[in-house]
C-alpha positions, -999 to 999 in steps of 0.1 A, spaced: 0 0 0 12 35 -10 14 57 20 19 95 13 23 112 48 18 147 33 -19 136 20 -28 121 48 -7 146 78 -36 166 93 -29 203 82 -26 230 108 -51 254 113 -37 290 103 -30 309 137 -35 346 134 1 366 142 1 381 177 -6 418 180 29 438 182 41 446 217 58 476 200 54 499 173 80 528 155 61 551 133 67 582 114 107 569 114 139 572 91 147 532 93 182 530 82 180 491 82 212 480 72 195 455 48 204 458 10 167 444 -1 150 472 21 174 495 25 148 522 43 118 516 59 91 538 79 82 516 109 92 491 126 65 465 147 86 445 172 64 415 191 82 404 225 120 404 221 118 400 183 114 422 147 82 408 139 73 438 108 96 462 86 75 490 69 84 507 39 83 546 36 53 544 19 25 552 46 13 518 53 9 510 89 18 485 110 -6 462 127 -13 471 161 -37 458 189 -51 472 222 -13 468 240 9 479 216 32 507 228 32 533 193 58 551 196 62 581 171 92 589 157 86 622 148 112 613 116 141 606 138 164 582 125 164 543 136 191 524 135 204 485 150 213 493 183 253 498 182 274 469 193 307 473 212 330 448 199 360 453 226 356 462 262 360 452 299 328 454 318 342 450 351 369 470 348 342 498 335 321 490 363 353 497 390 359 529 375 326 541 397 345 533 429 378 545 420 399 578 416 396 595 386 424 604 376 423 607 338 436 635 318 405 654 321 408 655 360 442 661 365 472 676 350 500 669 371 511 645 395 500 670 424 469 667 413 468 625 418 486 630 450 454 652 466 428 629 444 447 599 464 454 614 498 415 630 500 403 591 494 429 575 517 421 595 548 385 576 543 397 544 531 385 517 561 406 492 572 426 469 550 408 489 521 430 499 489 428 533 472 425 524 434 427 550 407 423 549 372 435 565 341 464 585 344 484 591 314 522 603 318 520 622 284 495 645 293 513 656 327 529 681 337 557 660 344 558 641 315 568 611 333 550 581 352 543 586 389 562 564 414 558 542 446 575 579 464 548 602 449 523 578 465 541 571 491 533 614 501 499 609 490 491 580 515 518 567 535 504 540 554 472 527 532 477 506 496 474 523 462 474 510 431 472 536 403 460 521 371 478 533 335 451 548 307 461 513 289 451 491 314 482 473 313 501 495 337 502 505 374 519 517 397 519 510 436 529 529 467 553 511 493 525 498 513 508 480 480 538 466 468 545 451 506 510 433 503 515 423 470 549 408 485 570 429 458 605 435 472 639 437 459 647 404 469 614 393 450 621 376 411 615 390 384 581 378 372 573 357 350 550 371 332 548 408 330 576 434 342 590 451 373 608 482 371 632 485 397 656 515 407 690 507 393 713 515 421 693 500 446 673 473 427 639 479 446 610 481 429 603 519 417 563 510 418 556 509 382 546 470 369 532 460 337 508 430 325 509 419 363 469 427 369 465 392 380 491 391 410 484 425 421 449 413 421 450 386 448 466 408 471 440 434 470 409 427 488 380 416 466 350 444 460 317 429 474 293 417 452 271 447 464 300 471 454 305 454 418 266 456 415 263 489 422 292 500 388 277 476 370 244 496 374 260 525 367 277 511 335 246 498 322 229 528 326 261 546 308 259 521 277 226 522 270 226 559 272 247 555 242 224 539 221 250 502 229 226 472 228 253 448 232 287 447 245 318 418 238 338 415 267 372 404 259 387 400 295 419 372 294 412 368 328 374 352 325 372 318 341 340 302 352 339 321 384 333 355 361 306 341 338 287 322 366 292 364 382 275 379 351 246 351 344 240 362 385 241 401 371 218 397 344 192 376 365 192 403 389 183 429 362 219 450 371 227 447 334 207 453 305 227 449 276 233 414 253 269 402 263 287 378 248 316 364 274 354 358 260 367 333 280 409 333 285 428 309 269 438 296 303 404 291 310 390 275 277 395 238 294 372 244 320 348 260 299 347 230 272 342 206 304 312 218 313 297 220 281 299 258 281 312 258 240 315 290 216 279 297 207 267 287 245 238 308 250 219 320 282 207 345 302 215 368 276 250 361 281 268 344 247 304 323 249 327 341 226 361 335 211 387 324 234 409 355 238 447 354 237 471 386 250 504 385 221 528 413 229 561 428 218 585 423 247 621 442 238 615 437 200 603 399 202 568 386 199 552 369 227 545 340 232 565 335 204 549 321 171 556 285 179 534 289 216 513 308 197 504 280 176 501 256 207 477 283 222 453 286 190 455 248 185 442 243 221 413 268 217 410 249 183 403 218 201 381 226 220 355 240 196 366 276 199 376 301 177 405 327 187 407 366 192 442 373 199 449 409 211 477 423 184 485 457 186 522 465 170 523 453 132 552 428 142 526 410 169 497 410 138 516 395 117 526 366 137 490 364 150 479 359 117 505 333 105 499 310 138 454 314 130 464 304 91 491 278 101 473 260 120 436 261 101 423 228 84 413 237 45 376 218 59 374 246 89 368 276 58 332 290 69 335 278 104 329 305 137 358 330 124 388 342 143 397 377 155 427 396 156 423 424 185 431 461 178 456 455 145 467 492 159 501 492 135 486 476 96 514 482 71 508 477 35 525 444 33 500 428 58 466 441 42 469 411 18 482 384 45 449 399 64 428 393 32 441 357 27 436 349 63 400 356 66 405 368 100 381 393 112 398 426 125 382 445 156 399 478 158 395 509 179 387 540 157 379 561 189 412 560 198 425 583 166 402 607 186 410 606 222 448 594 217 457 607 184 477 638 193 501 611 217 504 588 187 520 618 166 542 627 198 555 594 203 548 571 173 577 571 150 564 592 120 570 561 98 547 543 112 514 573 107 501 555 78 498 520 97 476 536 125 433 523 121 434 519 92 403 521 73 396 530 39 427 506 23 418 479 43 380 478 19 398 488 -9 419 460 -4 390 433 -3 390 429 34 357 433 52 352 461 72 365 463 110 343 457 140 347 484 161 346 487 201 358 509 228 381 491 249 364 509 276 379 521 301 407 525 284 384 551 260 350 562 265 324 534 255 310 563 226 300 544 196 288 583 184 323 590 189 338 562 169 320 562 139 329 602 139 362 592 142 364 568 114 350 592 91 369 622 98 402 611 116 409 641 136 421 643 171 412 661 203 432 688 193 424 685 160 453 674 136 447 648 112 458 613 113 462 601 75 426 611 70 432 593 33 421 562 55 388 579 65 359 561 53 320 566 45 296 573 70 276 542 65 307 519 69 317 537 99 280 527 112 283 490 100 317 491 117 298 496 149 267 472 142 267 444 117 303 435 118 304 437 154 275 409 152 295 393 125 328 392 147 304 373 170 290 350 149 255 368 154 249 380 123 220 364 116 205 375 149 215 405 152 233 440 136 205 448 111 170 458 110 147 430 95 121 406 105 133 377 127 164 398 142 166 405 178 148 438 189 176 459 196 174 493 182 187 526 190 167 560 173 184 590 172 180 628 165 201 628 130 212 601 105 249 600 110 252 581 75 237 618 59 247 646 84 277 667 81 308 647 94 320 667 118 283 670 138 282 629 142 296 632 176 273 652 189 238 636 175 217 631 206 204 595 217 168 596 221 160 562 227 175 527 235 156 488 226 169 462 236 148 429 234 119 448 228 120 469 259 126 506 261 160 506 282 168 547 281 149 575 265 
């Protein structure tokens, strides 16, 4: 007997759609899509694009509990995406000493900042500050363990570089972080030391992780409260989602952000890089690239390269055995590469150690690519490797790159325009916040018109168009991900994170993109900031 199970299979009865939750009319929908390339509404039911409007009047179905929103002809856009940051390092800078070039301008000024929060510091509390940078003193130099030492004799300080990568301690932190002049050289990272005496002069670099278990641990209330604070900053923005590419997230980090998004401190989509020392742990408990929940997403695993006295490292043999590692367990790499010698070995050890039958699979990052000569755009090109850059930083550190990059070296800087003429796709962009404001307004400003603070030009040949800065700081940030299908565009299906603001950066006069006001942030449907 013939059996045919579509003649027989009972069809479904047709279900009407449910009513939007949320409605955009009267908009400018810049949607990102190439079919629809401009819309007038939007209809968005629960966390979800559920209805993309054309400009030509029609309207959007709506029932009794919609929330209509109207527009008033402001523009819509996908909620930006910041590709590179550190949340809990943003979230510490609300309990820390400023102490950033826009607070201070000498190191008098971080010695009253430090002694005014010492004298209320409680008991085995550390002072920490943030964001001094020795190029915009008075001084011109780095502070040391005696400048602290006057600030706040008796109570620990650690005073945090603008990079992130630096500090420096007074005598009383580097006692508790056991850091003597009888004490090794470390490992990993640098001491400077005096070099008559050999103590240590305070200053360390890359040794964030030591330092860190001898300072007492904030309370979860305390880390609560900045993330609070950061949330509210981000979403203020228009920034929907956020990549945190920490090296030092383990499992006790993503089990702290799953608690942070349950408790409704965060609001933002995050998706979680764990460290390369760390991928082991994540693979054994099933946590794989891709892992999805709580709306926090596993990401690449992230691997720190650096040039260390004109040599790469880990050098390009270890950093073969670190990508092959990730490899094996089911994750892709995002290896932070700022000088062009660092890049280029990055590159080589992601190529050298790809299978031909792993093209198309989740793709591999190369962090900041700060230095790009010419001879590396087509080594980039054949590697496939997606690049997430910082265009901000041609903005807020620009006028130090022309003091103390050799002038050789200019061209190399963020590049933008050759790497698309060269075939590549464009950069994701983030922030690295805190070492730069988390301003994706900023960014794409910056990418378009290349000036800095004080306004000289950084090979503004390598500026690009408006709407590629904007891509740069929505779709390929979801691409970088491996969300693009979820997420970085406007169009049915996509998550419901939009951002609508007063101008169209893609049309306005370049040098007002900075300064077009956010009116409203979605994300998953619900209105986060207006």
């Amino acid at each position: 007997m013939n059996f045919d199970p579509l003649s027989t299979m009972r069809q479904p009865t047709p279900r009407p759609s449910p009513a939007p939750t949320l409605v955009l009319r009267n908009a400018n929908v810049v949607t990102l899509e190439p079919g629809l390339p401009y819309a007038g509404q939007v209809a968005v039911t629960g966390d979800v694009i559920s209805w993309v409007g054309g400009p030509d009047g029609s309207q959007s179905p709506a029932g009794a509990g919609t929330r209509v929103i109207d527009c008033g002809g402001r523009t819509v856009l996908p909620a930006f995406n910041d590709a590179h940051m550190h949340l809990l390092s943003l979230a510490a800078t609300f309990w820390s000493v400023d102490c950033s070039p826009g607070q201070v301008t000498s190191i008098r000024d971080i010695q009253h900042l430090i002694s005014d929060r010492a004298r209320k510091a409680h008991a085995g509390e550390w002072v920490r500050a943030f964001g001094y940078d020795e190029s915009a003193l008075e001084e011109r130099r780095h502070p040391n363990r005696a400048d602290l030492d006057a600030a706040a004799p008796d109570v620990p300080v650690r005073l945090i570089h603008r990079s992130g990568h630096a500090s420096v301690l007074n005598t009383a932190g580097l006692g508790q972080a056991g850091l003597r002049a009888e004490t090794p050289d470390p490992d990993v990272g640098y001491m400077d030391r005096d070099p008559v005496t050999g103590r240590p002069t305070g200053f360390v670099v890359d040794m964030e992780e030591h330092i860190s278990k001898a300072a007492p641990r904030p309370t979860y209330e305390q880390v609560q409260d900045g993330i609070k604070q950061a949330s509210q900053l981000l979403v203020s923005r228009g920034i929907g989602s956020v990549q945190d590419a920490t090296v030092k997230n383990d499992i006790e980090r993503w089990n702290l952000f799953q608690r942070l998004k349950a408790d409704g401190s965060f609001q933002a989509n995050i998706t979680f890089m764990p460290g390369i020392n760390h991928v082991a742990a994540f693979y054994q408990q099933g946590l794989q690239f891709g892992f999805q929940r709580g709306g926090v997403r596993v990401g690449n695993a992230k691997i720190v390269a650096t040039l260390d006295n004109g040599y790469v490292q880990p050098n390009g043999e270890d950093l073969r055995i670190l990508v092959t590692a990730a490899r094996q367990a089911g994750f892709p790499s995002a290896i932070h590469a700022v000088e062009s010698e660092v890049v280029e070995a990055a590159l080589r050890a992601l190529m050298d150690t790809r299978g031909s039958e792993e093209l198309g699979a989740p793709r591999d990052r190369i962090e900041h690519g700060s230095e790009i000569p010419d001879q590396l755009i087509q080594l980039l090109w054949q590697s496939e490797v997606q690049l997430v850059t910082q265009p901000s930083f041609l903005y807020y550190s620009g006028d130090r790159y022309l003091a103390d990059v050799a002038p050789a070296r200019h061209p190399w800087l963020y590049r933008g325009s050759s790497l698309i003429a060269g075939g590549i796709v464009p950069p994701a962009a983030g922030s690295d916040a805190p070492v730069a404001p988390a301003n994706p307004l900023r960014g794409i400003h910056a990418a378009v018109n290349r000036r800095t603070q004080k306004g000289a030009w950084i090979s503004p040949e390598e500026g690009v168009r408006a709407q590629w800065a904007v891509e740069m700081h929505t779709r390929y940030p979801a691409f970088a991900a491996g969300e693009e299908r979820i997420r970085g565009s406007i169009s049915p299906g996509k998550a419901a994170d939009l951002v609508i603001l007063d101008r169209n950066p893609i049309d306005c006069p370049p040098e007002e993109i900075a300064d077009i006001p956010v009116f409203m942030t979605i994300v998953g449907g619900q209105v986060v900031w207006e």
